[in-house]
C-alpha positions in Angstrom: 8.3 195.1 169.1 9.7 196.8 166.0 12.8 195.2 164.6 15.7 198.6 164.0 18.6 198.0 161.9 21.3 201.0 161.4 24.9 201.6 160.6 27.4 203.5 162.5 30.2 204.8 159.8 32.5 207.2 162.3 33.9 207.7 165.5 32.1 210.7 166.7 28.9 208.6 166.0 29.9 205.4 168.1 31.7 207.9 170.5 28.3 209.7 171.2 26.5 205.6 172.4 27.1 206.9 176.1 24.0 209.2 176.1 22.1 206.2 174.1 20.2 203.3 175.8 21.9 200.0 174.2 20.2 197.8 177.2 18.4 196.0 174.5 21.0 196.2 171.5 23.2 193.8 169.8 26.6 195.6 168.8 28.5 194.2 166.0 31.9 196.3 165.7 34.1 196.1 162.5 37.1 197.2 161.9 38.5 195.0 159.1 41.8 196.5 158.6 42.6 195.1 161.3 41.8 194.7 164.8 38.7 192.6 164.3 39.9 190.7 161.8 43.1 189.5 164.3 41.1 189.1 167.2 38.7 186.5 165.5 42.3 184.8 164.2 43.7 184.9 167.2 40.4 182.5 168.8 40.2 180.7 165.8 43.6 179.9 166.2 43.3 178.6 170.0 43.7 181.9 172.2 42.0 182.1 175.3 40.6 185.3 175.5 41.5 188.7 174.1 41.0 192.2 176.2 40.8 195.3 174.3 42.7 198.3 176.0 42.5 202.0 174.9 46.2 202.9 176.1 49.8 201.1 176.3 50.2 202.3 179.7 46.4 199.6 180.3 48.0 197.0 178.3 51.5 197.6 180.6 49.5 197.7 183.8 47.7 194.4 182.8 51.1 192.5 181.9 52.4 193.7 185.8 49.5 192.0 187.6 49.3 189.3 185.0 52.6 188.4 183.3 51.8 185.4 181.3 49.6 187.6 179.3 50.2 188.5 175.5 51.6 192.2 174.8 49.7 193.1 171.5 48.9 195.8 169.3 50.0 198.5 167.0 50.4 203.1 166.6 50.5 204.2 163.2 49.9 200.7 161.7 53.4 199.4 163.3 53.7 197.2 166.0 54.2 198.8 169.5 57.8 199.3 170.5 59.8 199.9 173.8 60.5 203.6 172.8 56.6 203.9 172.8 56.9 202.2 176.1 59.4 203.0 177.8 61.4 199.2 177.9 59.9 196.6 176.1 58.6 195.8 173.0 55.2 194.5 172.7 55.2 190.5 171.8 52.8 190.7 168.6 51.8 194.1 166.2 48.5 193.6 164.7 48.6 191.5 161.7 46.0 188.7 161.6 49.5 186.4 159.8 51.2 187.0 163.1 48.6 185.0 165.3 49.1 181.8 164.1 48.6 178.6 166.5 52.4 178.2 167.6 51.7 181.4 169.0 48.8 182.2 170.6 47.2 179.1 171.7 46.0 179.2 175.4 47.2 182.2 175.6 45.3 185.8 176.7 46.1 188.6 174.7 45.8 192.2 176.2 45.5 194.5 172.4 45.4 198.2 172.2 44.8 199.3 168.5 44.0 203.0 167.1 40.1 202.9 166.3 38.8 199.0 167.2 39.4 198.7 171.0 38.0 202.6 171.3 34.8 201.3 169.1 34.5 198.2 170.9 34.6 199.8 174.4 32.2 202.6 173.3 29.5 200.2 172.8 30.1 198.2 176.7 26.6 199.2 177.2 25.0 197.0 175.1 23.4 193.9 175.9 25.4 192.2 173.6 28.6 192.8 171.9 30.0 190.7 168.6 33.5 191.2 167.1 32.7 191.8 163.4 34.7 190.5 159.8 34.6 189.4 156.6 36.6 186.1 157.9 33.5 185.1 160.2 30.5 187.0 158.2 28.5 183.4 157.6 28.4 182.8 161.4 27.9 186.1 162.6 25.2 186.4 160.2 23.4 182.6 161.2 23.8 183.6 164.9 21.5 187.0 164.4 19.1 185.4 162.2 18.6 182.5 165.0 18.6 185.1 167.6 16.8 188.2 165.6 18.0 190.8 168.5 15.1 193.8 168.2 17.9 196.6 168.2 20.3 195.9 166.1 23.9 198.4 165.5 26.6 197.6 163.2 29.4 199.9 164.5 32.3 200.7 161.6 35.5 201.8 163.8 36.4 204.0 161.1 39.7 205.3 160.1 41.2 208.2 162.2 37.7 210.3 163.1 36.6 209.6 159.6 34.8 206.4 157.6 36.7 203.6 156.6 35.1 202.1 152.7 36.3 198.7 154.3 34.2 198.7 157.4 31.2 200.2 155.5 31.3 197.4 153.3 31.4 194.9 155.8 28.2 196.4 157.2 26.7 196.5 154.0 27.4 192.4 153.7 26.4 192.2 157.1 22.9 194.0 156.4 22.4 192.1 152.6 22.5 188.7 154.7 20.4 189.6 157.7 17.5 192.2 155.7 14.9 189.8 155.0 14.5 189.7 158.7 14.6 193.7 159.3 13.3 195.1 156.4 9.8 195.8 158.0 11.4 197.1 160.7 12.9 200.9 161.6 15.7 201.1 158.8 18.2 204.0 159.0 19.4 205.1 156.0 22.9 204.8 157.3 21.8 200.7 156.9 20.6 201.4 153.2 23.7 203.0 152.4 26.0 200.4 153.2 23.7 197.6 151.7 23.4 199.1 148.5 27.1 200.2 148.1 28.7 196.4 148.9 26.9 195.2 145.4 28.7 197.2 143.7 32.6 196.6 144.8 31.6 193.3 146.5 33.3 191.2 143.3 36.6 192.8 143.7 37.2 194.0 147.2 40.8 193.8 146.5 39.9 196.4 144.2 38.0 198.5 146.7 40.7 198.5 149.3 43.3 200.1 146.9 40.9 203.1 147.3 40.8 203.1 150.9 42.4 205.1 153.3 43.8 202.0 155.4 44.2 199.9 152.4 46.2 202.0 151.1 48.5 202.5 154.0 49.3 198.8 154.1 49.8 198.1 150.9 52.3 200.8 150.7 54.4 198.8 153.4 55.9 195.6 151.9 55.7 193.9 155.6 52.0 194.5 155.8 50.4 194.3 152.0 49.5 191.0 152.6 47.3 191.5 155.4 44.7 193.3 153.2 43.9 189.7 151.3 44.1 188.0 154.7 41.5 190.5 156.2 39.2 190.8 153.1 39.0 186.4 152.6 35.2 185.8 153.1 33.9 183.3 155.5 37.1 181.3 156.4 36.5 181.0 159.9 33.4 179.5 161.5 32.9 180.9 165.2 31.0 183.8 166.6 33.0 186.2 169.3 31.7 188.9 171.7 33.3 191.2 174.2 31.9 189.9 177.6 30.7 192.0 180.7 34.5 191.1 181.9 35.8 193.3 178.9 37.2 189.9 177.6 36.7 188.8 173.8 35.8 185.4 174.0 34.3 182.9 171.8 30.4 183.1 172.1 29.3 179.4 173.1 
């Protein structure tokens, strides 16, 4: 069978994977400022499990049935407050720094972001679905090369309904480490976009993000600047995540 490889840079593209067949696709979602970049924190740093919700009011409904769970998540970059919810504030925003052992360990955390949990939920379909950043990039990339899924999609949750530089350069470090073993195969040129564009920014991504749309959000807001150089550290944490058939992000065993 011939291998595919091919990018996804914006929401109306990942939004239109309902009238695709992803039965034999491997999904890796990235959105690196910041919801995939907490969530593989967060299980690096001892949670249990991690379930991505759409809407406060599925996060709320989850906490009812299931109070010891984590209330997580952010609107407009800010952590998710009780006017937003009409009494209580949520127990964590979404800055990777915030999930540190102390406070997450054992614990499940239900997370409703703006772009990631809508990308990650757009691609249920597929037969598998790996939580994609720069923090885990080395793993990721060892587990597809061992595994060498036939289809595979590198979704960029995007910024808004438009492309995030961040996410497209995470593909395009993604694709650089894995092309040897797709190259032959059906390439989009969504794929060879993204590979040929993280060369060039790759040695200062610092740099880069100061001319992103999210990156330059959070480093206009002293509280948050520092999650930029937290999101873009390469290969810091060694494990491999995927959103299971449960709708739970676990650690891939």
């Amino acid at each position: 069978m011939s291998k595919s490889l091919e990018v996804l840079f914006t929401p109306a593209e990942y939004n239109a994977l309902s009238q695709r067949d992803l039965s034999d696709s491997l999904c890796v979602v990235f959105d690196i400022l910041r919801a995939t970049s907490t969530m593989v924190t967060a299980l690096a740093n001892g949670a249990t499990a991690i379930i991505p919700v759409a809407e406060i009011s599925e996060a709320l409904a989850i906490r009812q049935r299931q109070p010891a769970v984590l209330l997580a998540g952010e609107r407009d970059g800010m952590r998710i407050r009780a006017a937003q919810t009409g009494g209580i504030d949520f127990d964590l925003g979404n800055s990777p720094r915030e999930y540190i052992r102390e406070r997450v360990d054992g614990k499940t955390i239900v997370i409703t972001t703006t772009n990631g949990t809508r990308a990650l939920r757009a691609c249920a379909t597929a037969k598998k679905v790996l939580i994609g950043s720069f923090l885990n990039l080395r793993s990721i990339a060892s587990w597809i090369r061992d595994q060498l899924p036939p289809h595979l999609l590198l979704v960029c949750s995007g910024t808004h309904e438009q492309a995030a530089l961040e996410d497209t350069l995470a593909a395009g470090a993604l694709c650089e480490k894995i092309w040897p073993h797709y190259a032959l195969g059906r390439i989009a040129d969504s794929a060879e976009i993204s590979r040929r564009i993280y060369p060039l920014l790759q040695s200062d991504l610092y740099g880069a993000m100061r001319h992103s749309r999210n990156g330059q959000r959070l480093l206009a807001n002293p509280a948050l600047r520092e999650d930029v150089r937290t999101c873009i550290q390469r290969e810091t944490i060694s494990l491999v995540a995927e959103l299971c058939k449960d709708g739970m992000v676990k650690k891939l065993e």
